[in-house]
C-alpha positions in Angstrom: -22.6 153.0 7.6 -22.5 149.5 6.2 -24.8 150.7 3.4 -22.2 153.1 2.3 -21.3 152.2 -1.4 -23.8 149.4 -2.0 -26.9 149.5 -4.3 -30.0 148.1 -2.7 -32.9 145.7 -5.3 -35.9 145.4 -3.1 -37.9 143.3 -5.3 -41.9 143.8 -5.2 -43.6 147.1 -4.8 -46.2 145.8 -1.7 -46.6 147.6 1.7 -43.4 145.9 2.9 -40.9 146.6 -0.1 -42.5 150.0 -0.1 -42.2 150.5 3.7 -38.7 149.5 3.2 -37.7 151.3 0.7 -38.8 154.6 2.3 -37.1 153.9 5.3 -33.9 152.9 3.9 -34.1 156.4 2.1 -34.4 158.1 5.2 -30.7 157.4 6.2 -29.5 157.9 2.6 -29.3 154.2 1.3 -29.3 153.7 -2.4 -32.2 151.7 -2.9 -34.9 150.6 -6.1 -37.7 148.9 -5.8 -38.5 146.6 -8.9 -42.2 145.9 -9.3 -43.9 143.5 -12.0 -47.0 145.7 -12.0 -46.5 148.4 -15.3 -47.6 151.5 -13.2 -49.0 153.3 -10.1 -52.0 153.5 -11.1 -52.5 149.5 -11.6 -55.4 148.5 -10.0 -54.9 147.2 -6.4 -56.8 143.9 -5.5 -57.4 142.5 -2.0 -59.3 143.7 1.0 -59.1 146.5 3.5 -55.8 146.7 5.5 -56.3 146.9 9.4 -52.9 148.6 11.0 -51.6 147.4 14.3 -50.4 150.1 16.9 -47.0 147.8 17.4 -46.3 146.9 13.7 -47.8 148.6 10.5 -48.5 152.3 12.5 -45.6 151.9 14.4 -43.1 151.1 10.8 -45.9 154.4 9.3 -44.5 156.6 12.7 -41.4 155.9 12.2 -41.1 156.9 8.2 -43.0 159.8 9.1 -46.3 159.0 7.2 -48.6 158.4 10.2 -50.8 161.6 9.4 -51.1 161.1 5.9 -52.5 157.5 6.8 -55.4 158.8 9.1 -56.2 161.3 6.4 -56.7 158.4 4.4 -58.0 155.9 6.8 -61.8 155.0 6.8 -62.9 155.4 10.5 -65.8 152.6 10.4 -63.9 149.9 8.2 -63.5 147.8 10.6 -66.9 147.4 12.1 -68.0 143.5 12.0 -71.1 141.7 12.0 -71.1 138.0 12.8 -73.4 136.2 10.6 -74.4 132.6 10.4 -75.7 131.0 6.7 -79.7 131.4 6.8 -78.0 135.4 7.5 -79.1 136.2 11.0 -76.6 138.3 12.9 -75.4 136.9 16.0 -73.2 140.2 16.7 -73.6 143.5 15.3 -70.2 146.0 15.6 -72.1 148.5 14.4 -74.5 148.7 17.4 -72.0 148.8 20.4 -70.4 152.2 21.5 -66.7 151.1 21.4 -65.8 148.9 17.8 -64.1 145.7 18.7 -61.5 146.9 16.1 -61.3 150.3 16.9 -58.0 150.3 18.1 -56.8 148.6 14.4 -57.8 151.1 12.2 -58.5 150.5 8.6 -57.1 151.5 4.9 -57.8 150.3 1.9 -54.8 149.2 0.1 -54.9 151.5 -3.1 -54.5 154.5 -0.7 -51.7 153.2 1.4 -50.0 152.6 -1.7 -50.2 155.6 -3.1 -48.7 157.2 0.7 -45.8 155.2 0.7 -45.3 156.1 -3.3 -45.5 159.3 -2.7 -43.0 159.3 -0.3 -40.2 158.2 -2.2 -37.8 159.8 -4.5 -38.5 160.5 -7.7 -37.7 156.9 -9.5 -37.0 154.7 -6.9 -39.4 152.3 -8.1 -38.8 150.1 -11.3 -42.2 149.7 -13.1 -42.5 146.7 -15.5 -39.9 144.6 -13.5 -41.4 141.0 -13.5 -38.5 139.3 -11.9 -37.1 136.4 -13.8 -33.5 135.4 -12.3 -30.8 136.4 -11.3 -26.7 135.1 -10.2 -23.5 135.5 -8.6 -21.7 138.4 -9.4 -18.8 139.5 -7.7 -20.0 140.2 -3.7 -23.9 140.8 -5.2 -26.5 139.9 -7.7 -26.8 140.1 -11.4 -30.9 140.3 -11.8 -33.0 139.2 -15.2 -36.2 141.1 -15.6 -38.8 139.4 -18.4 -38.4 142.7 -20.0 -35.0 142.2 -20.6 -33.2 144.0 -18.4 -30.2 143.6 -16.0 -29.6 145.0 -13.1 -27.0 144.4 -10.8 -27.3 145.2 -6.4 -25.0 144.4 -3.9 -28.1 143.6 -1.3 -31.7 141.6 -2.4 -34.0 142.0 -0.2 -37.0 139.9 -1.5 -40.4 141.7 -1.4 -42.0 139.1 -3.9 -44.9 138.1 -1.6 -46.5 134.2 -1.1 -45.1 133.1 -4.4 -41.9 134.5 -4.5 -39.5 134.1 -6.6 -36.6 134.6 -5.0 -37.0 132.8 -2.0 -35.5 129.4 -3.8 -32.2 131.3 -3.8 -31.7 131.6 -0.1 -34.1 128.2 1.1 -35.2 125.2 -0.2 -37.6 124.6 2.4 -41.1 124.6 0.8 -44.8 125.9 2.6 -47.6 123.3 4.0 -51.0 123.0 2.7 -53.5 124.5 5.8 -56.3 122.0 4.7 -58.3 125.2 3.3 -58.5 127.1 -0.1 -60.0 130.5 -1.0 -61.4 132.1 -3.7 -61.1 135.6 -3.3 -63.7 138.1 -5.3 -64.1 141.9 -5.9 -67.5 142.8 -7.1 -67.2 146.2 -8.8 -70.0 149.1 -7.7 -71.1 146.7 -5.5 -74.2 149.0 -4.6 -76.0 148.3 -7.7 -74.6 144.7 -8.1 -74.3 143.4 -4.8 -77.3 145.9 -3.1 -78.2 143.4 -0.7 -74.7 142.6 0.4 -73.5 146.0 0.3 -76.7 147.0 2.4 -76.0 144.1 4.9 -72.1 144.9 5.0 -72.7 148.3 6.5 -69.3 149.8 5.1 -67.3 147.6 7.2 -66.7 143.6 7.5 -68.8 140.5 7.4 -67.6 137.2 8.5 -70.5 134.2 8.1 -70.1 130.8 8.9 -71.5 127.6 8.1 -71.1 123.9 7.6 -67.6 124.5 8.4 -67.1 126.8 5.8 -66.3 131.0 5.6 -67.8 133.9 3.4 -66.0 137.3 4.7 -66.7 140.7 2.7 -65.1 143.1 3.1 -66.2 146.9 1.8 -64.0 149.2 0.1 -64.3 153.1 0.1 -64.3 152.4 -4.0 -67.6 151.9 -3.4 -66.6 147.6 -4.7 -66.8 144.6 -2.1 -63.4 141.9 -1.7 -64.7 139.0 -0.2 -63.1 135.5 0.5 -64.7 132.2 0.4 -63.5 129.6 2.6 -63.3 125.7 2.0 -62.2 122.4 3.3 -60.7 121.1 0.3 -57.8 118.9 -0.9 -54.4 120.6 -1.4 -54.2 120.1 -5.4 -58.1 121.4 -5.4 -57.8 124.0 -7.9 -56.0 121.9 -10.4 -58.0 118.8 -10.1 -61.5 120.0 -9.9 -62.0 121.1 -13.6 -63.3 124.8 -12.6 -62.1 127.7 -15.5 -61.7 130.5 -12.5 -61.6 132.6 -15.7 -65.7 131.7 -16.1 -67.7 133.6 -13.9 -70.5 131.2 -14.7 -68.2 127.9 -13.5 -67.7 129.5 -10.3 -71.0 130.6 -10.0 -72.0 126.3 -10.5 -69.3 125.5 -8.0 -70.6 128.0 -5.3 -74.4 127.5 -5.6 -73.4 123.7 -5.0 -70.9 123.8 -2.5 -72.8 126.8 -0.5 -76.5 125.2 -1.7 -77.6 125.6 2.2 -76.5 129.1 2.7 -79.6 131.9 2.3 -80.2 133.2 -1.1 -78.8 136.5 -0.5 -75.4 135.4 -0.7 -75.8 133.9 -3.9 -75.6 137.7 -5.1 -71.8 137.6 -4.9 -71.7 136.2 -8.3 -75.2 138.0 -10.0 -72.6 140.8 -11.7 -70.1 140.5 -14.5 -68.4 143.5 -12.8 -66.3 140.7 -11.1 -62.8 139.6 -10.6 -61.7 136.2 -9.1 -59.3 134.4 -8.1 -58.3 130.9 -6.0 -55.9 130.8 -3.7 -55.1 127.7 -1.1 -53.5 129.0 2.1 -50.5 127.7 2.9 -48.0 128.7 5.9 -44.3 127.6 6.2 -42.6 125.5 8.6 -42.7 127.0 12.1 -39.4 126.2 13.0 -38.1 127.0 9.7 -34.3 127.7 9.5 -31.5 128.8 6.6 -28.1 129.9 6.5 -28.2 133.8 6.4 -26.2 135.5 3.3 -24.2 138.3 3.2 -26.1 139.7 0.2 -29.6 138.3 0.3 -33.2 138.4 2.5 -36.9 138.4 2.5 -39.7 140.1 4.2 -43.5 139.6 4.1 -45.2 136.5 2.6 -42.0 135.4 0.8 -40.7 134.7 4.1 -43.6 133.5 6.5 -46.7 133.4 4.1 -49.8 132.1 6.6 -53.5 132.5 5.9 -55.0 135.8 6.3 -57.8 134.6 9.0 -55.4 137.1 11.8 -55.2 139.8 10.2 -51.2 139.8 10.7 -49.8 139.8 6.9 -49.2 143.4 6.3 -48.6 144.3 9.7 -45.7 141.3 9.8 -44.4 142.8 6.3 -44.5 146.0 7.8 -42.8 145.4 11.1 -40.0 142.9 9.0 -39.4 146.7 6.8 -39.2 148.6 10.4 -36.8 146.1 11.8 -34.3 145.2 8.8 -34.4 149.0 8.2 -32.8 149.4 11.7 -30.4 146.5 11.7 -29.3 148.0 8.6 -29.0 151.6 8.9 -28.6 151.9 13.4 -24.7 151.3 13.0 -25.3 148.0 15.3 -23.5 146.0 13.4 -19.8 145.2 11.8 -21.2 144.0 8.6 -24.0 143.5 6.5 -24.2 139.7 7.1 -24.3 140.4 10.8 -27.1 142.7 10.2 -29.3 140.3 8.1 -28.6 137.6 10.4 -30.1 139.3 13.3 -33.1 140.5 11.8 -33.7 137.3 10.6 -33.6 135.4 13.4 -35.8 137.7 15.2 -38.3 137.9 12.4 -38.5 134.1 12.6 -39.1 134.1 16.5 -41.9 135.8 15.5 -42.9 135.0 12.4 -43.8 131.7 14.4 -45.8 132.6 16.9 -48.1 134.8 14.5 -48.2 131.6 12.2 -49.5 129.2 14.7 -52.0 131.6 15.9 -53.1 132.2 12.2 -53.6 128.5 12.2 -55.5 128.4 15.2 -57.6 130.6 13.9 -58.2 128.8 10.7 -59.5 125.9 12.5 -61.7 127.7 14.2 -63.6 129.9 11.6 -64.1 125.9 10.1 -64.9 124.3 12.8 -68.5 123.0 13.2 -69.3 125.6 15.4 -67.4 128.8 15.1 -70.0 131.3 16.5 -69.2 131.2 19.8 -65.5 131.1 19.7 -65.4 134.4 17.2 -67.5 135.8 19.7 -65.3 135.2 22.1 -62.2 136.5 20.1 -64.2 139.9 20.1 -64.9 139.8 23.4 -61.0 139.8 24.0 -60.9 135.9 25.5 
């Protein structure tokens, strides 16, 4: 095997680094994960994941952790209602006999986490690794932790996600502004400080739309609610508008203003200090980007084809890059590790595109003037 002899860094503990890891262990590679976060049981931000049968289950099938996801999944999840901003439903998932998601079912990320932990050897994963820098050495890569440690692999496979670190080393090419920002919450026991939210969620998803701008919740089986608000703003927004997004109470200025014609009842994201928050402009790369592949060096997930999360592709892409470099890897295709790499990349690429331009597409669309009828449509499989 081309593996034989070499020491593996796969650098961020996410679904894809994770899925990676374990399936790289499966035909006996000698791999670590190095993640910045000081322990398993960190808490685990975002929203619900929803699993696609030809990527994220398919990489789960394949490592042998498909039934400990459905004893983990959460059945109704995915359910969506359709909202406008006075908060009139215009579609209701929960009404019709077959979900429109019911063929992507739904995790919460904390739980698929802990699966593909679990399924690892006994200190594969680094904790406390927040990756600083690394060089040259010899046919690999000396690595610098901010702890202060050094490790040295003969194969980086960044895992660092949208702001990766590592990236630089292998590109220069930079991502594109998609003309929208976020700023992505998690209300804490939302059922007491979100009850008409939570009520109106149902356990599963929300998306509402309004003067060309998004709110979409999102409940979690933690009994809190993630939700992401979505703007047409400029690119440097976050740095020039003079919010603290440390301040609940700035936030709660900003959103009252900007979302001052939306119903009342969404002004109950922000009535709880049991909150978290944080901005995030979405930003894709290049879809015809291109490098020259190393021998000794790649990426998966975000850090190589980060795109706004309005598809519903990112951990499903992540996933499916794990399944595919796994196999170029470890399926005794290739000559060399360089040959390897370069053919995973290349197909990664191909289709890192394709999802890219239809995340786009569909971040036009959920701000456009009229979005209704076109999400609509989407469900209705148009």
């Amino acid at each position: 095997m081309i593996l034989d002899h070499k020491k593996i860094a796969i650098v961020g503990g996410g679904p894809g680094g994770l899925t990676l890891a374990r399936l790289l262990q499966m035909s006996g590679a000698d791999v670590h994960v190095y993640e910045r976060d000081f322990g398993k049981d960190a808490r685990v931000q975002g929203a619900t994941l929803d699993l696609h049968e030809e990527s994220g289950l398919e990489a789960l099938r394949r490592a042998g952790l498909l039934d400990a996801f459905y004893q983990n999944y959460r059945p109704d999840a995915g359910r969506v209602r359709i909202l406008d901003k006075h908060g009139d439903i215009h579609v209701d998932d929960h009404a019709a006999e077959r979900a429109f998601a019911e063929d992507r079912p739904e995790i919460d990320r904390a739980p698929l986490r802990k699966i593909l932990l679990e399924s690892l050897q006994e200190g594969t994963v680094v904790w406390d690794s927040r990756f600083g820098s690394m060089e040259r050495k010899g046919e690999g890569w000396l690595m610098h932790f901010k702890n202060g440690t050094e490790v040295y692999a003969d194969i980086v496979v960044a895992a660092d996600g949208a702001n990766s670190k590592i990236r630089p080393y292998l590109t220069a090419i930079t991502p594109v502004y998609s003309g929208v920002t976020i700023v992505e919450g998690n209300i804490y026991h939302a059922s007491s400080n979100a009850p008409r939210l939570w009520e109106l969620v149902k356990g599963g998803k929300i998306f509402a739309f309004g003067d060309e701008q998004s709110l979409i919740l999102s409940a979690k089986g933690d009994g809190s609610l993630a939700f992401y608000t979505g703007c047409k703003v400029a690119e440097n927004w976050v740095q020039e508008s003079g919010i603290n997004f440390n301040e609940k109470k700035a936030v709660f200025d900003w959103f009252q203003e900007t979302f001052g014609s939306w119903n009342d009842v969404w002004q109950e994201l922000f009535t709880s200090d049991e909150i978290w928050l944080t901005p995030r402009p979405q930003c894709h790369f290049p879809l015809d980007q291109q490098w020259e592949t190393l021998p000794n060096l790649t990426m998966l997930g975000d850090a190589a084809h980060r795109m706004p999360p309005y598809a519903g592709e990112g951990v499903n892409m992540a996933m499916q890059d794990a399944l595919e470099l796994s196999e170029c890897l470890t399926a005794g295709m290739f000559g060399d590790v360089r040959a390897a790499i370069a053919d995973y990349e290349d197909r990664m690429r191909k289709r890192a595109s394709q999802i890219t331009q239809m995340s786009l597409e569909m971040t036009d669309l959920l701000h456009s003037a009229d979005p209704i009828p076109g999400m609509v449509a989407v469900m209705g499989g148009e």
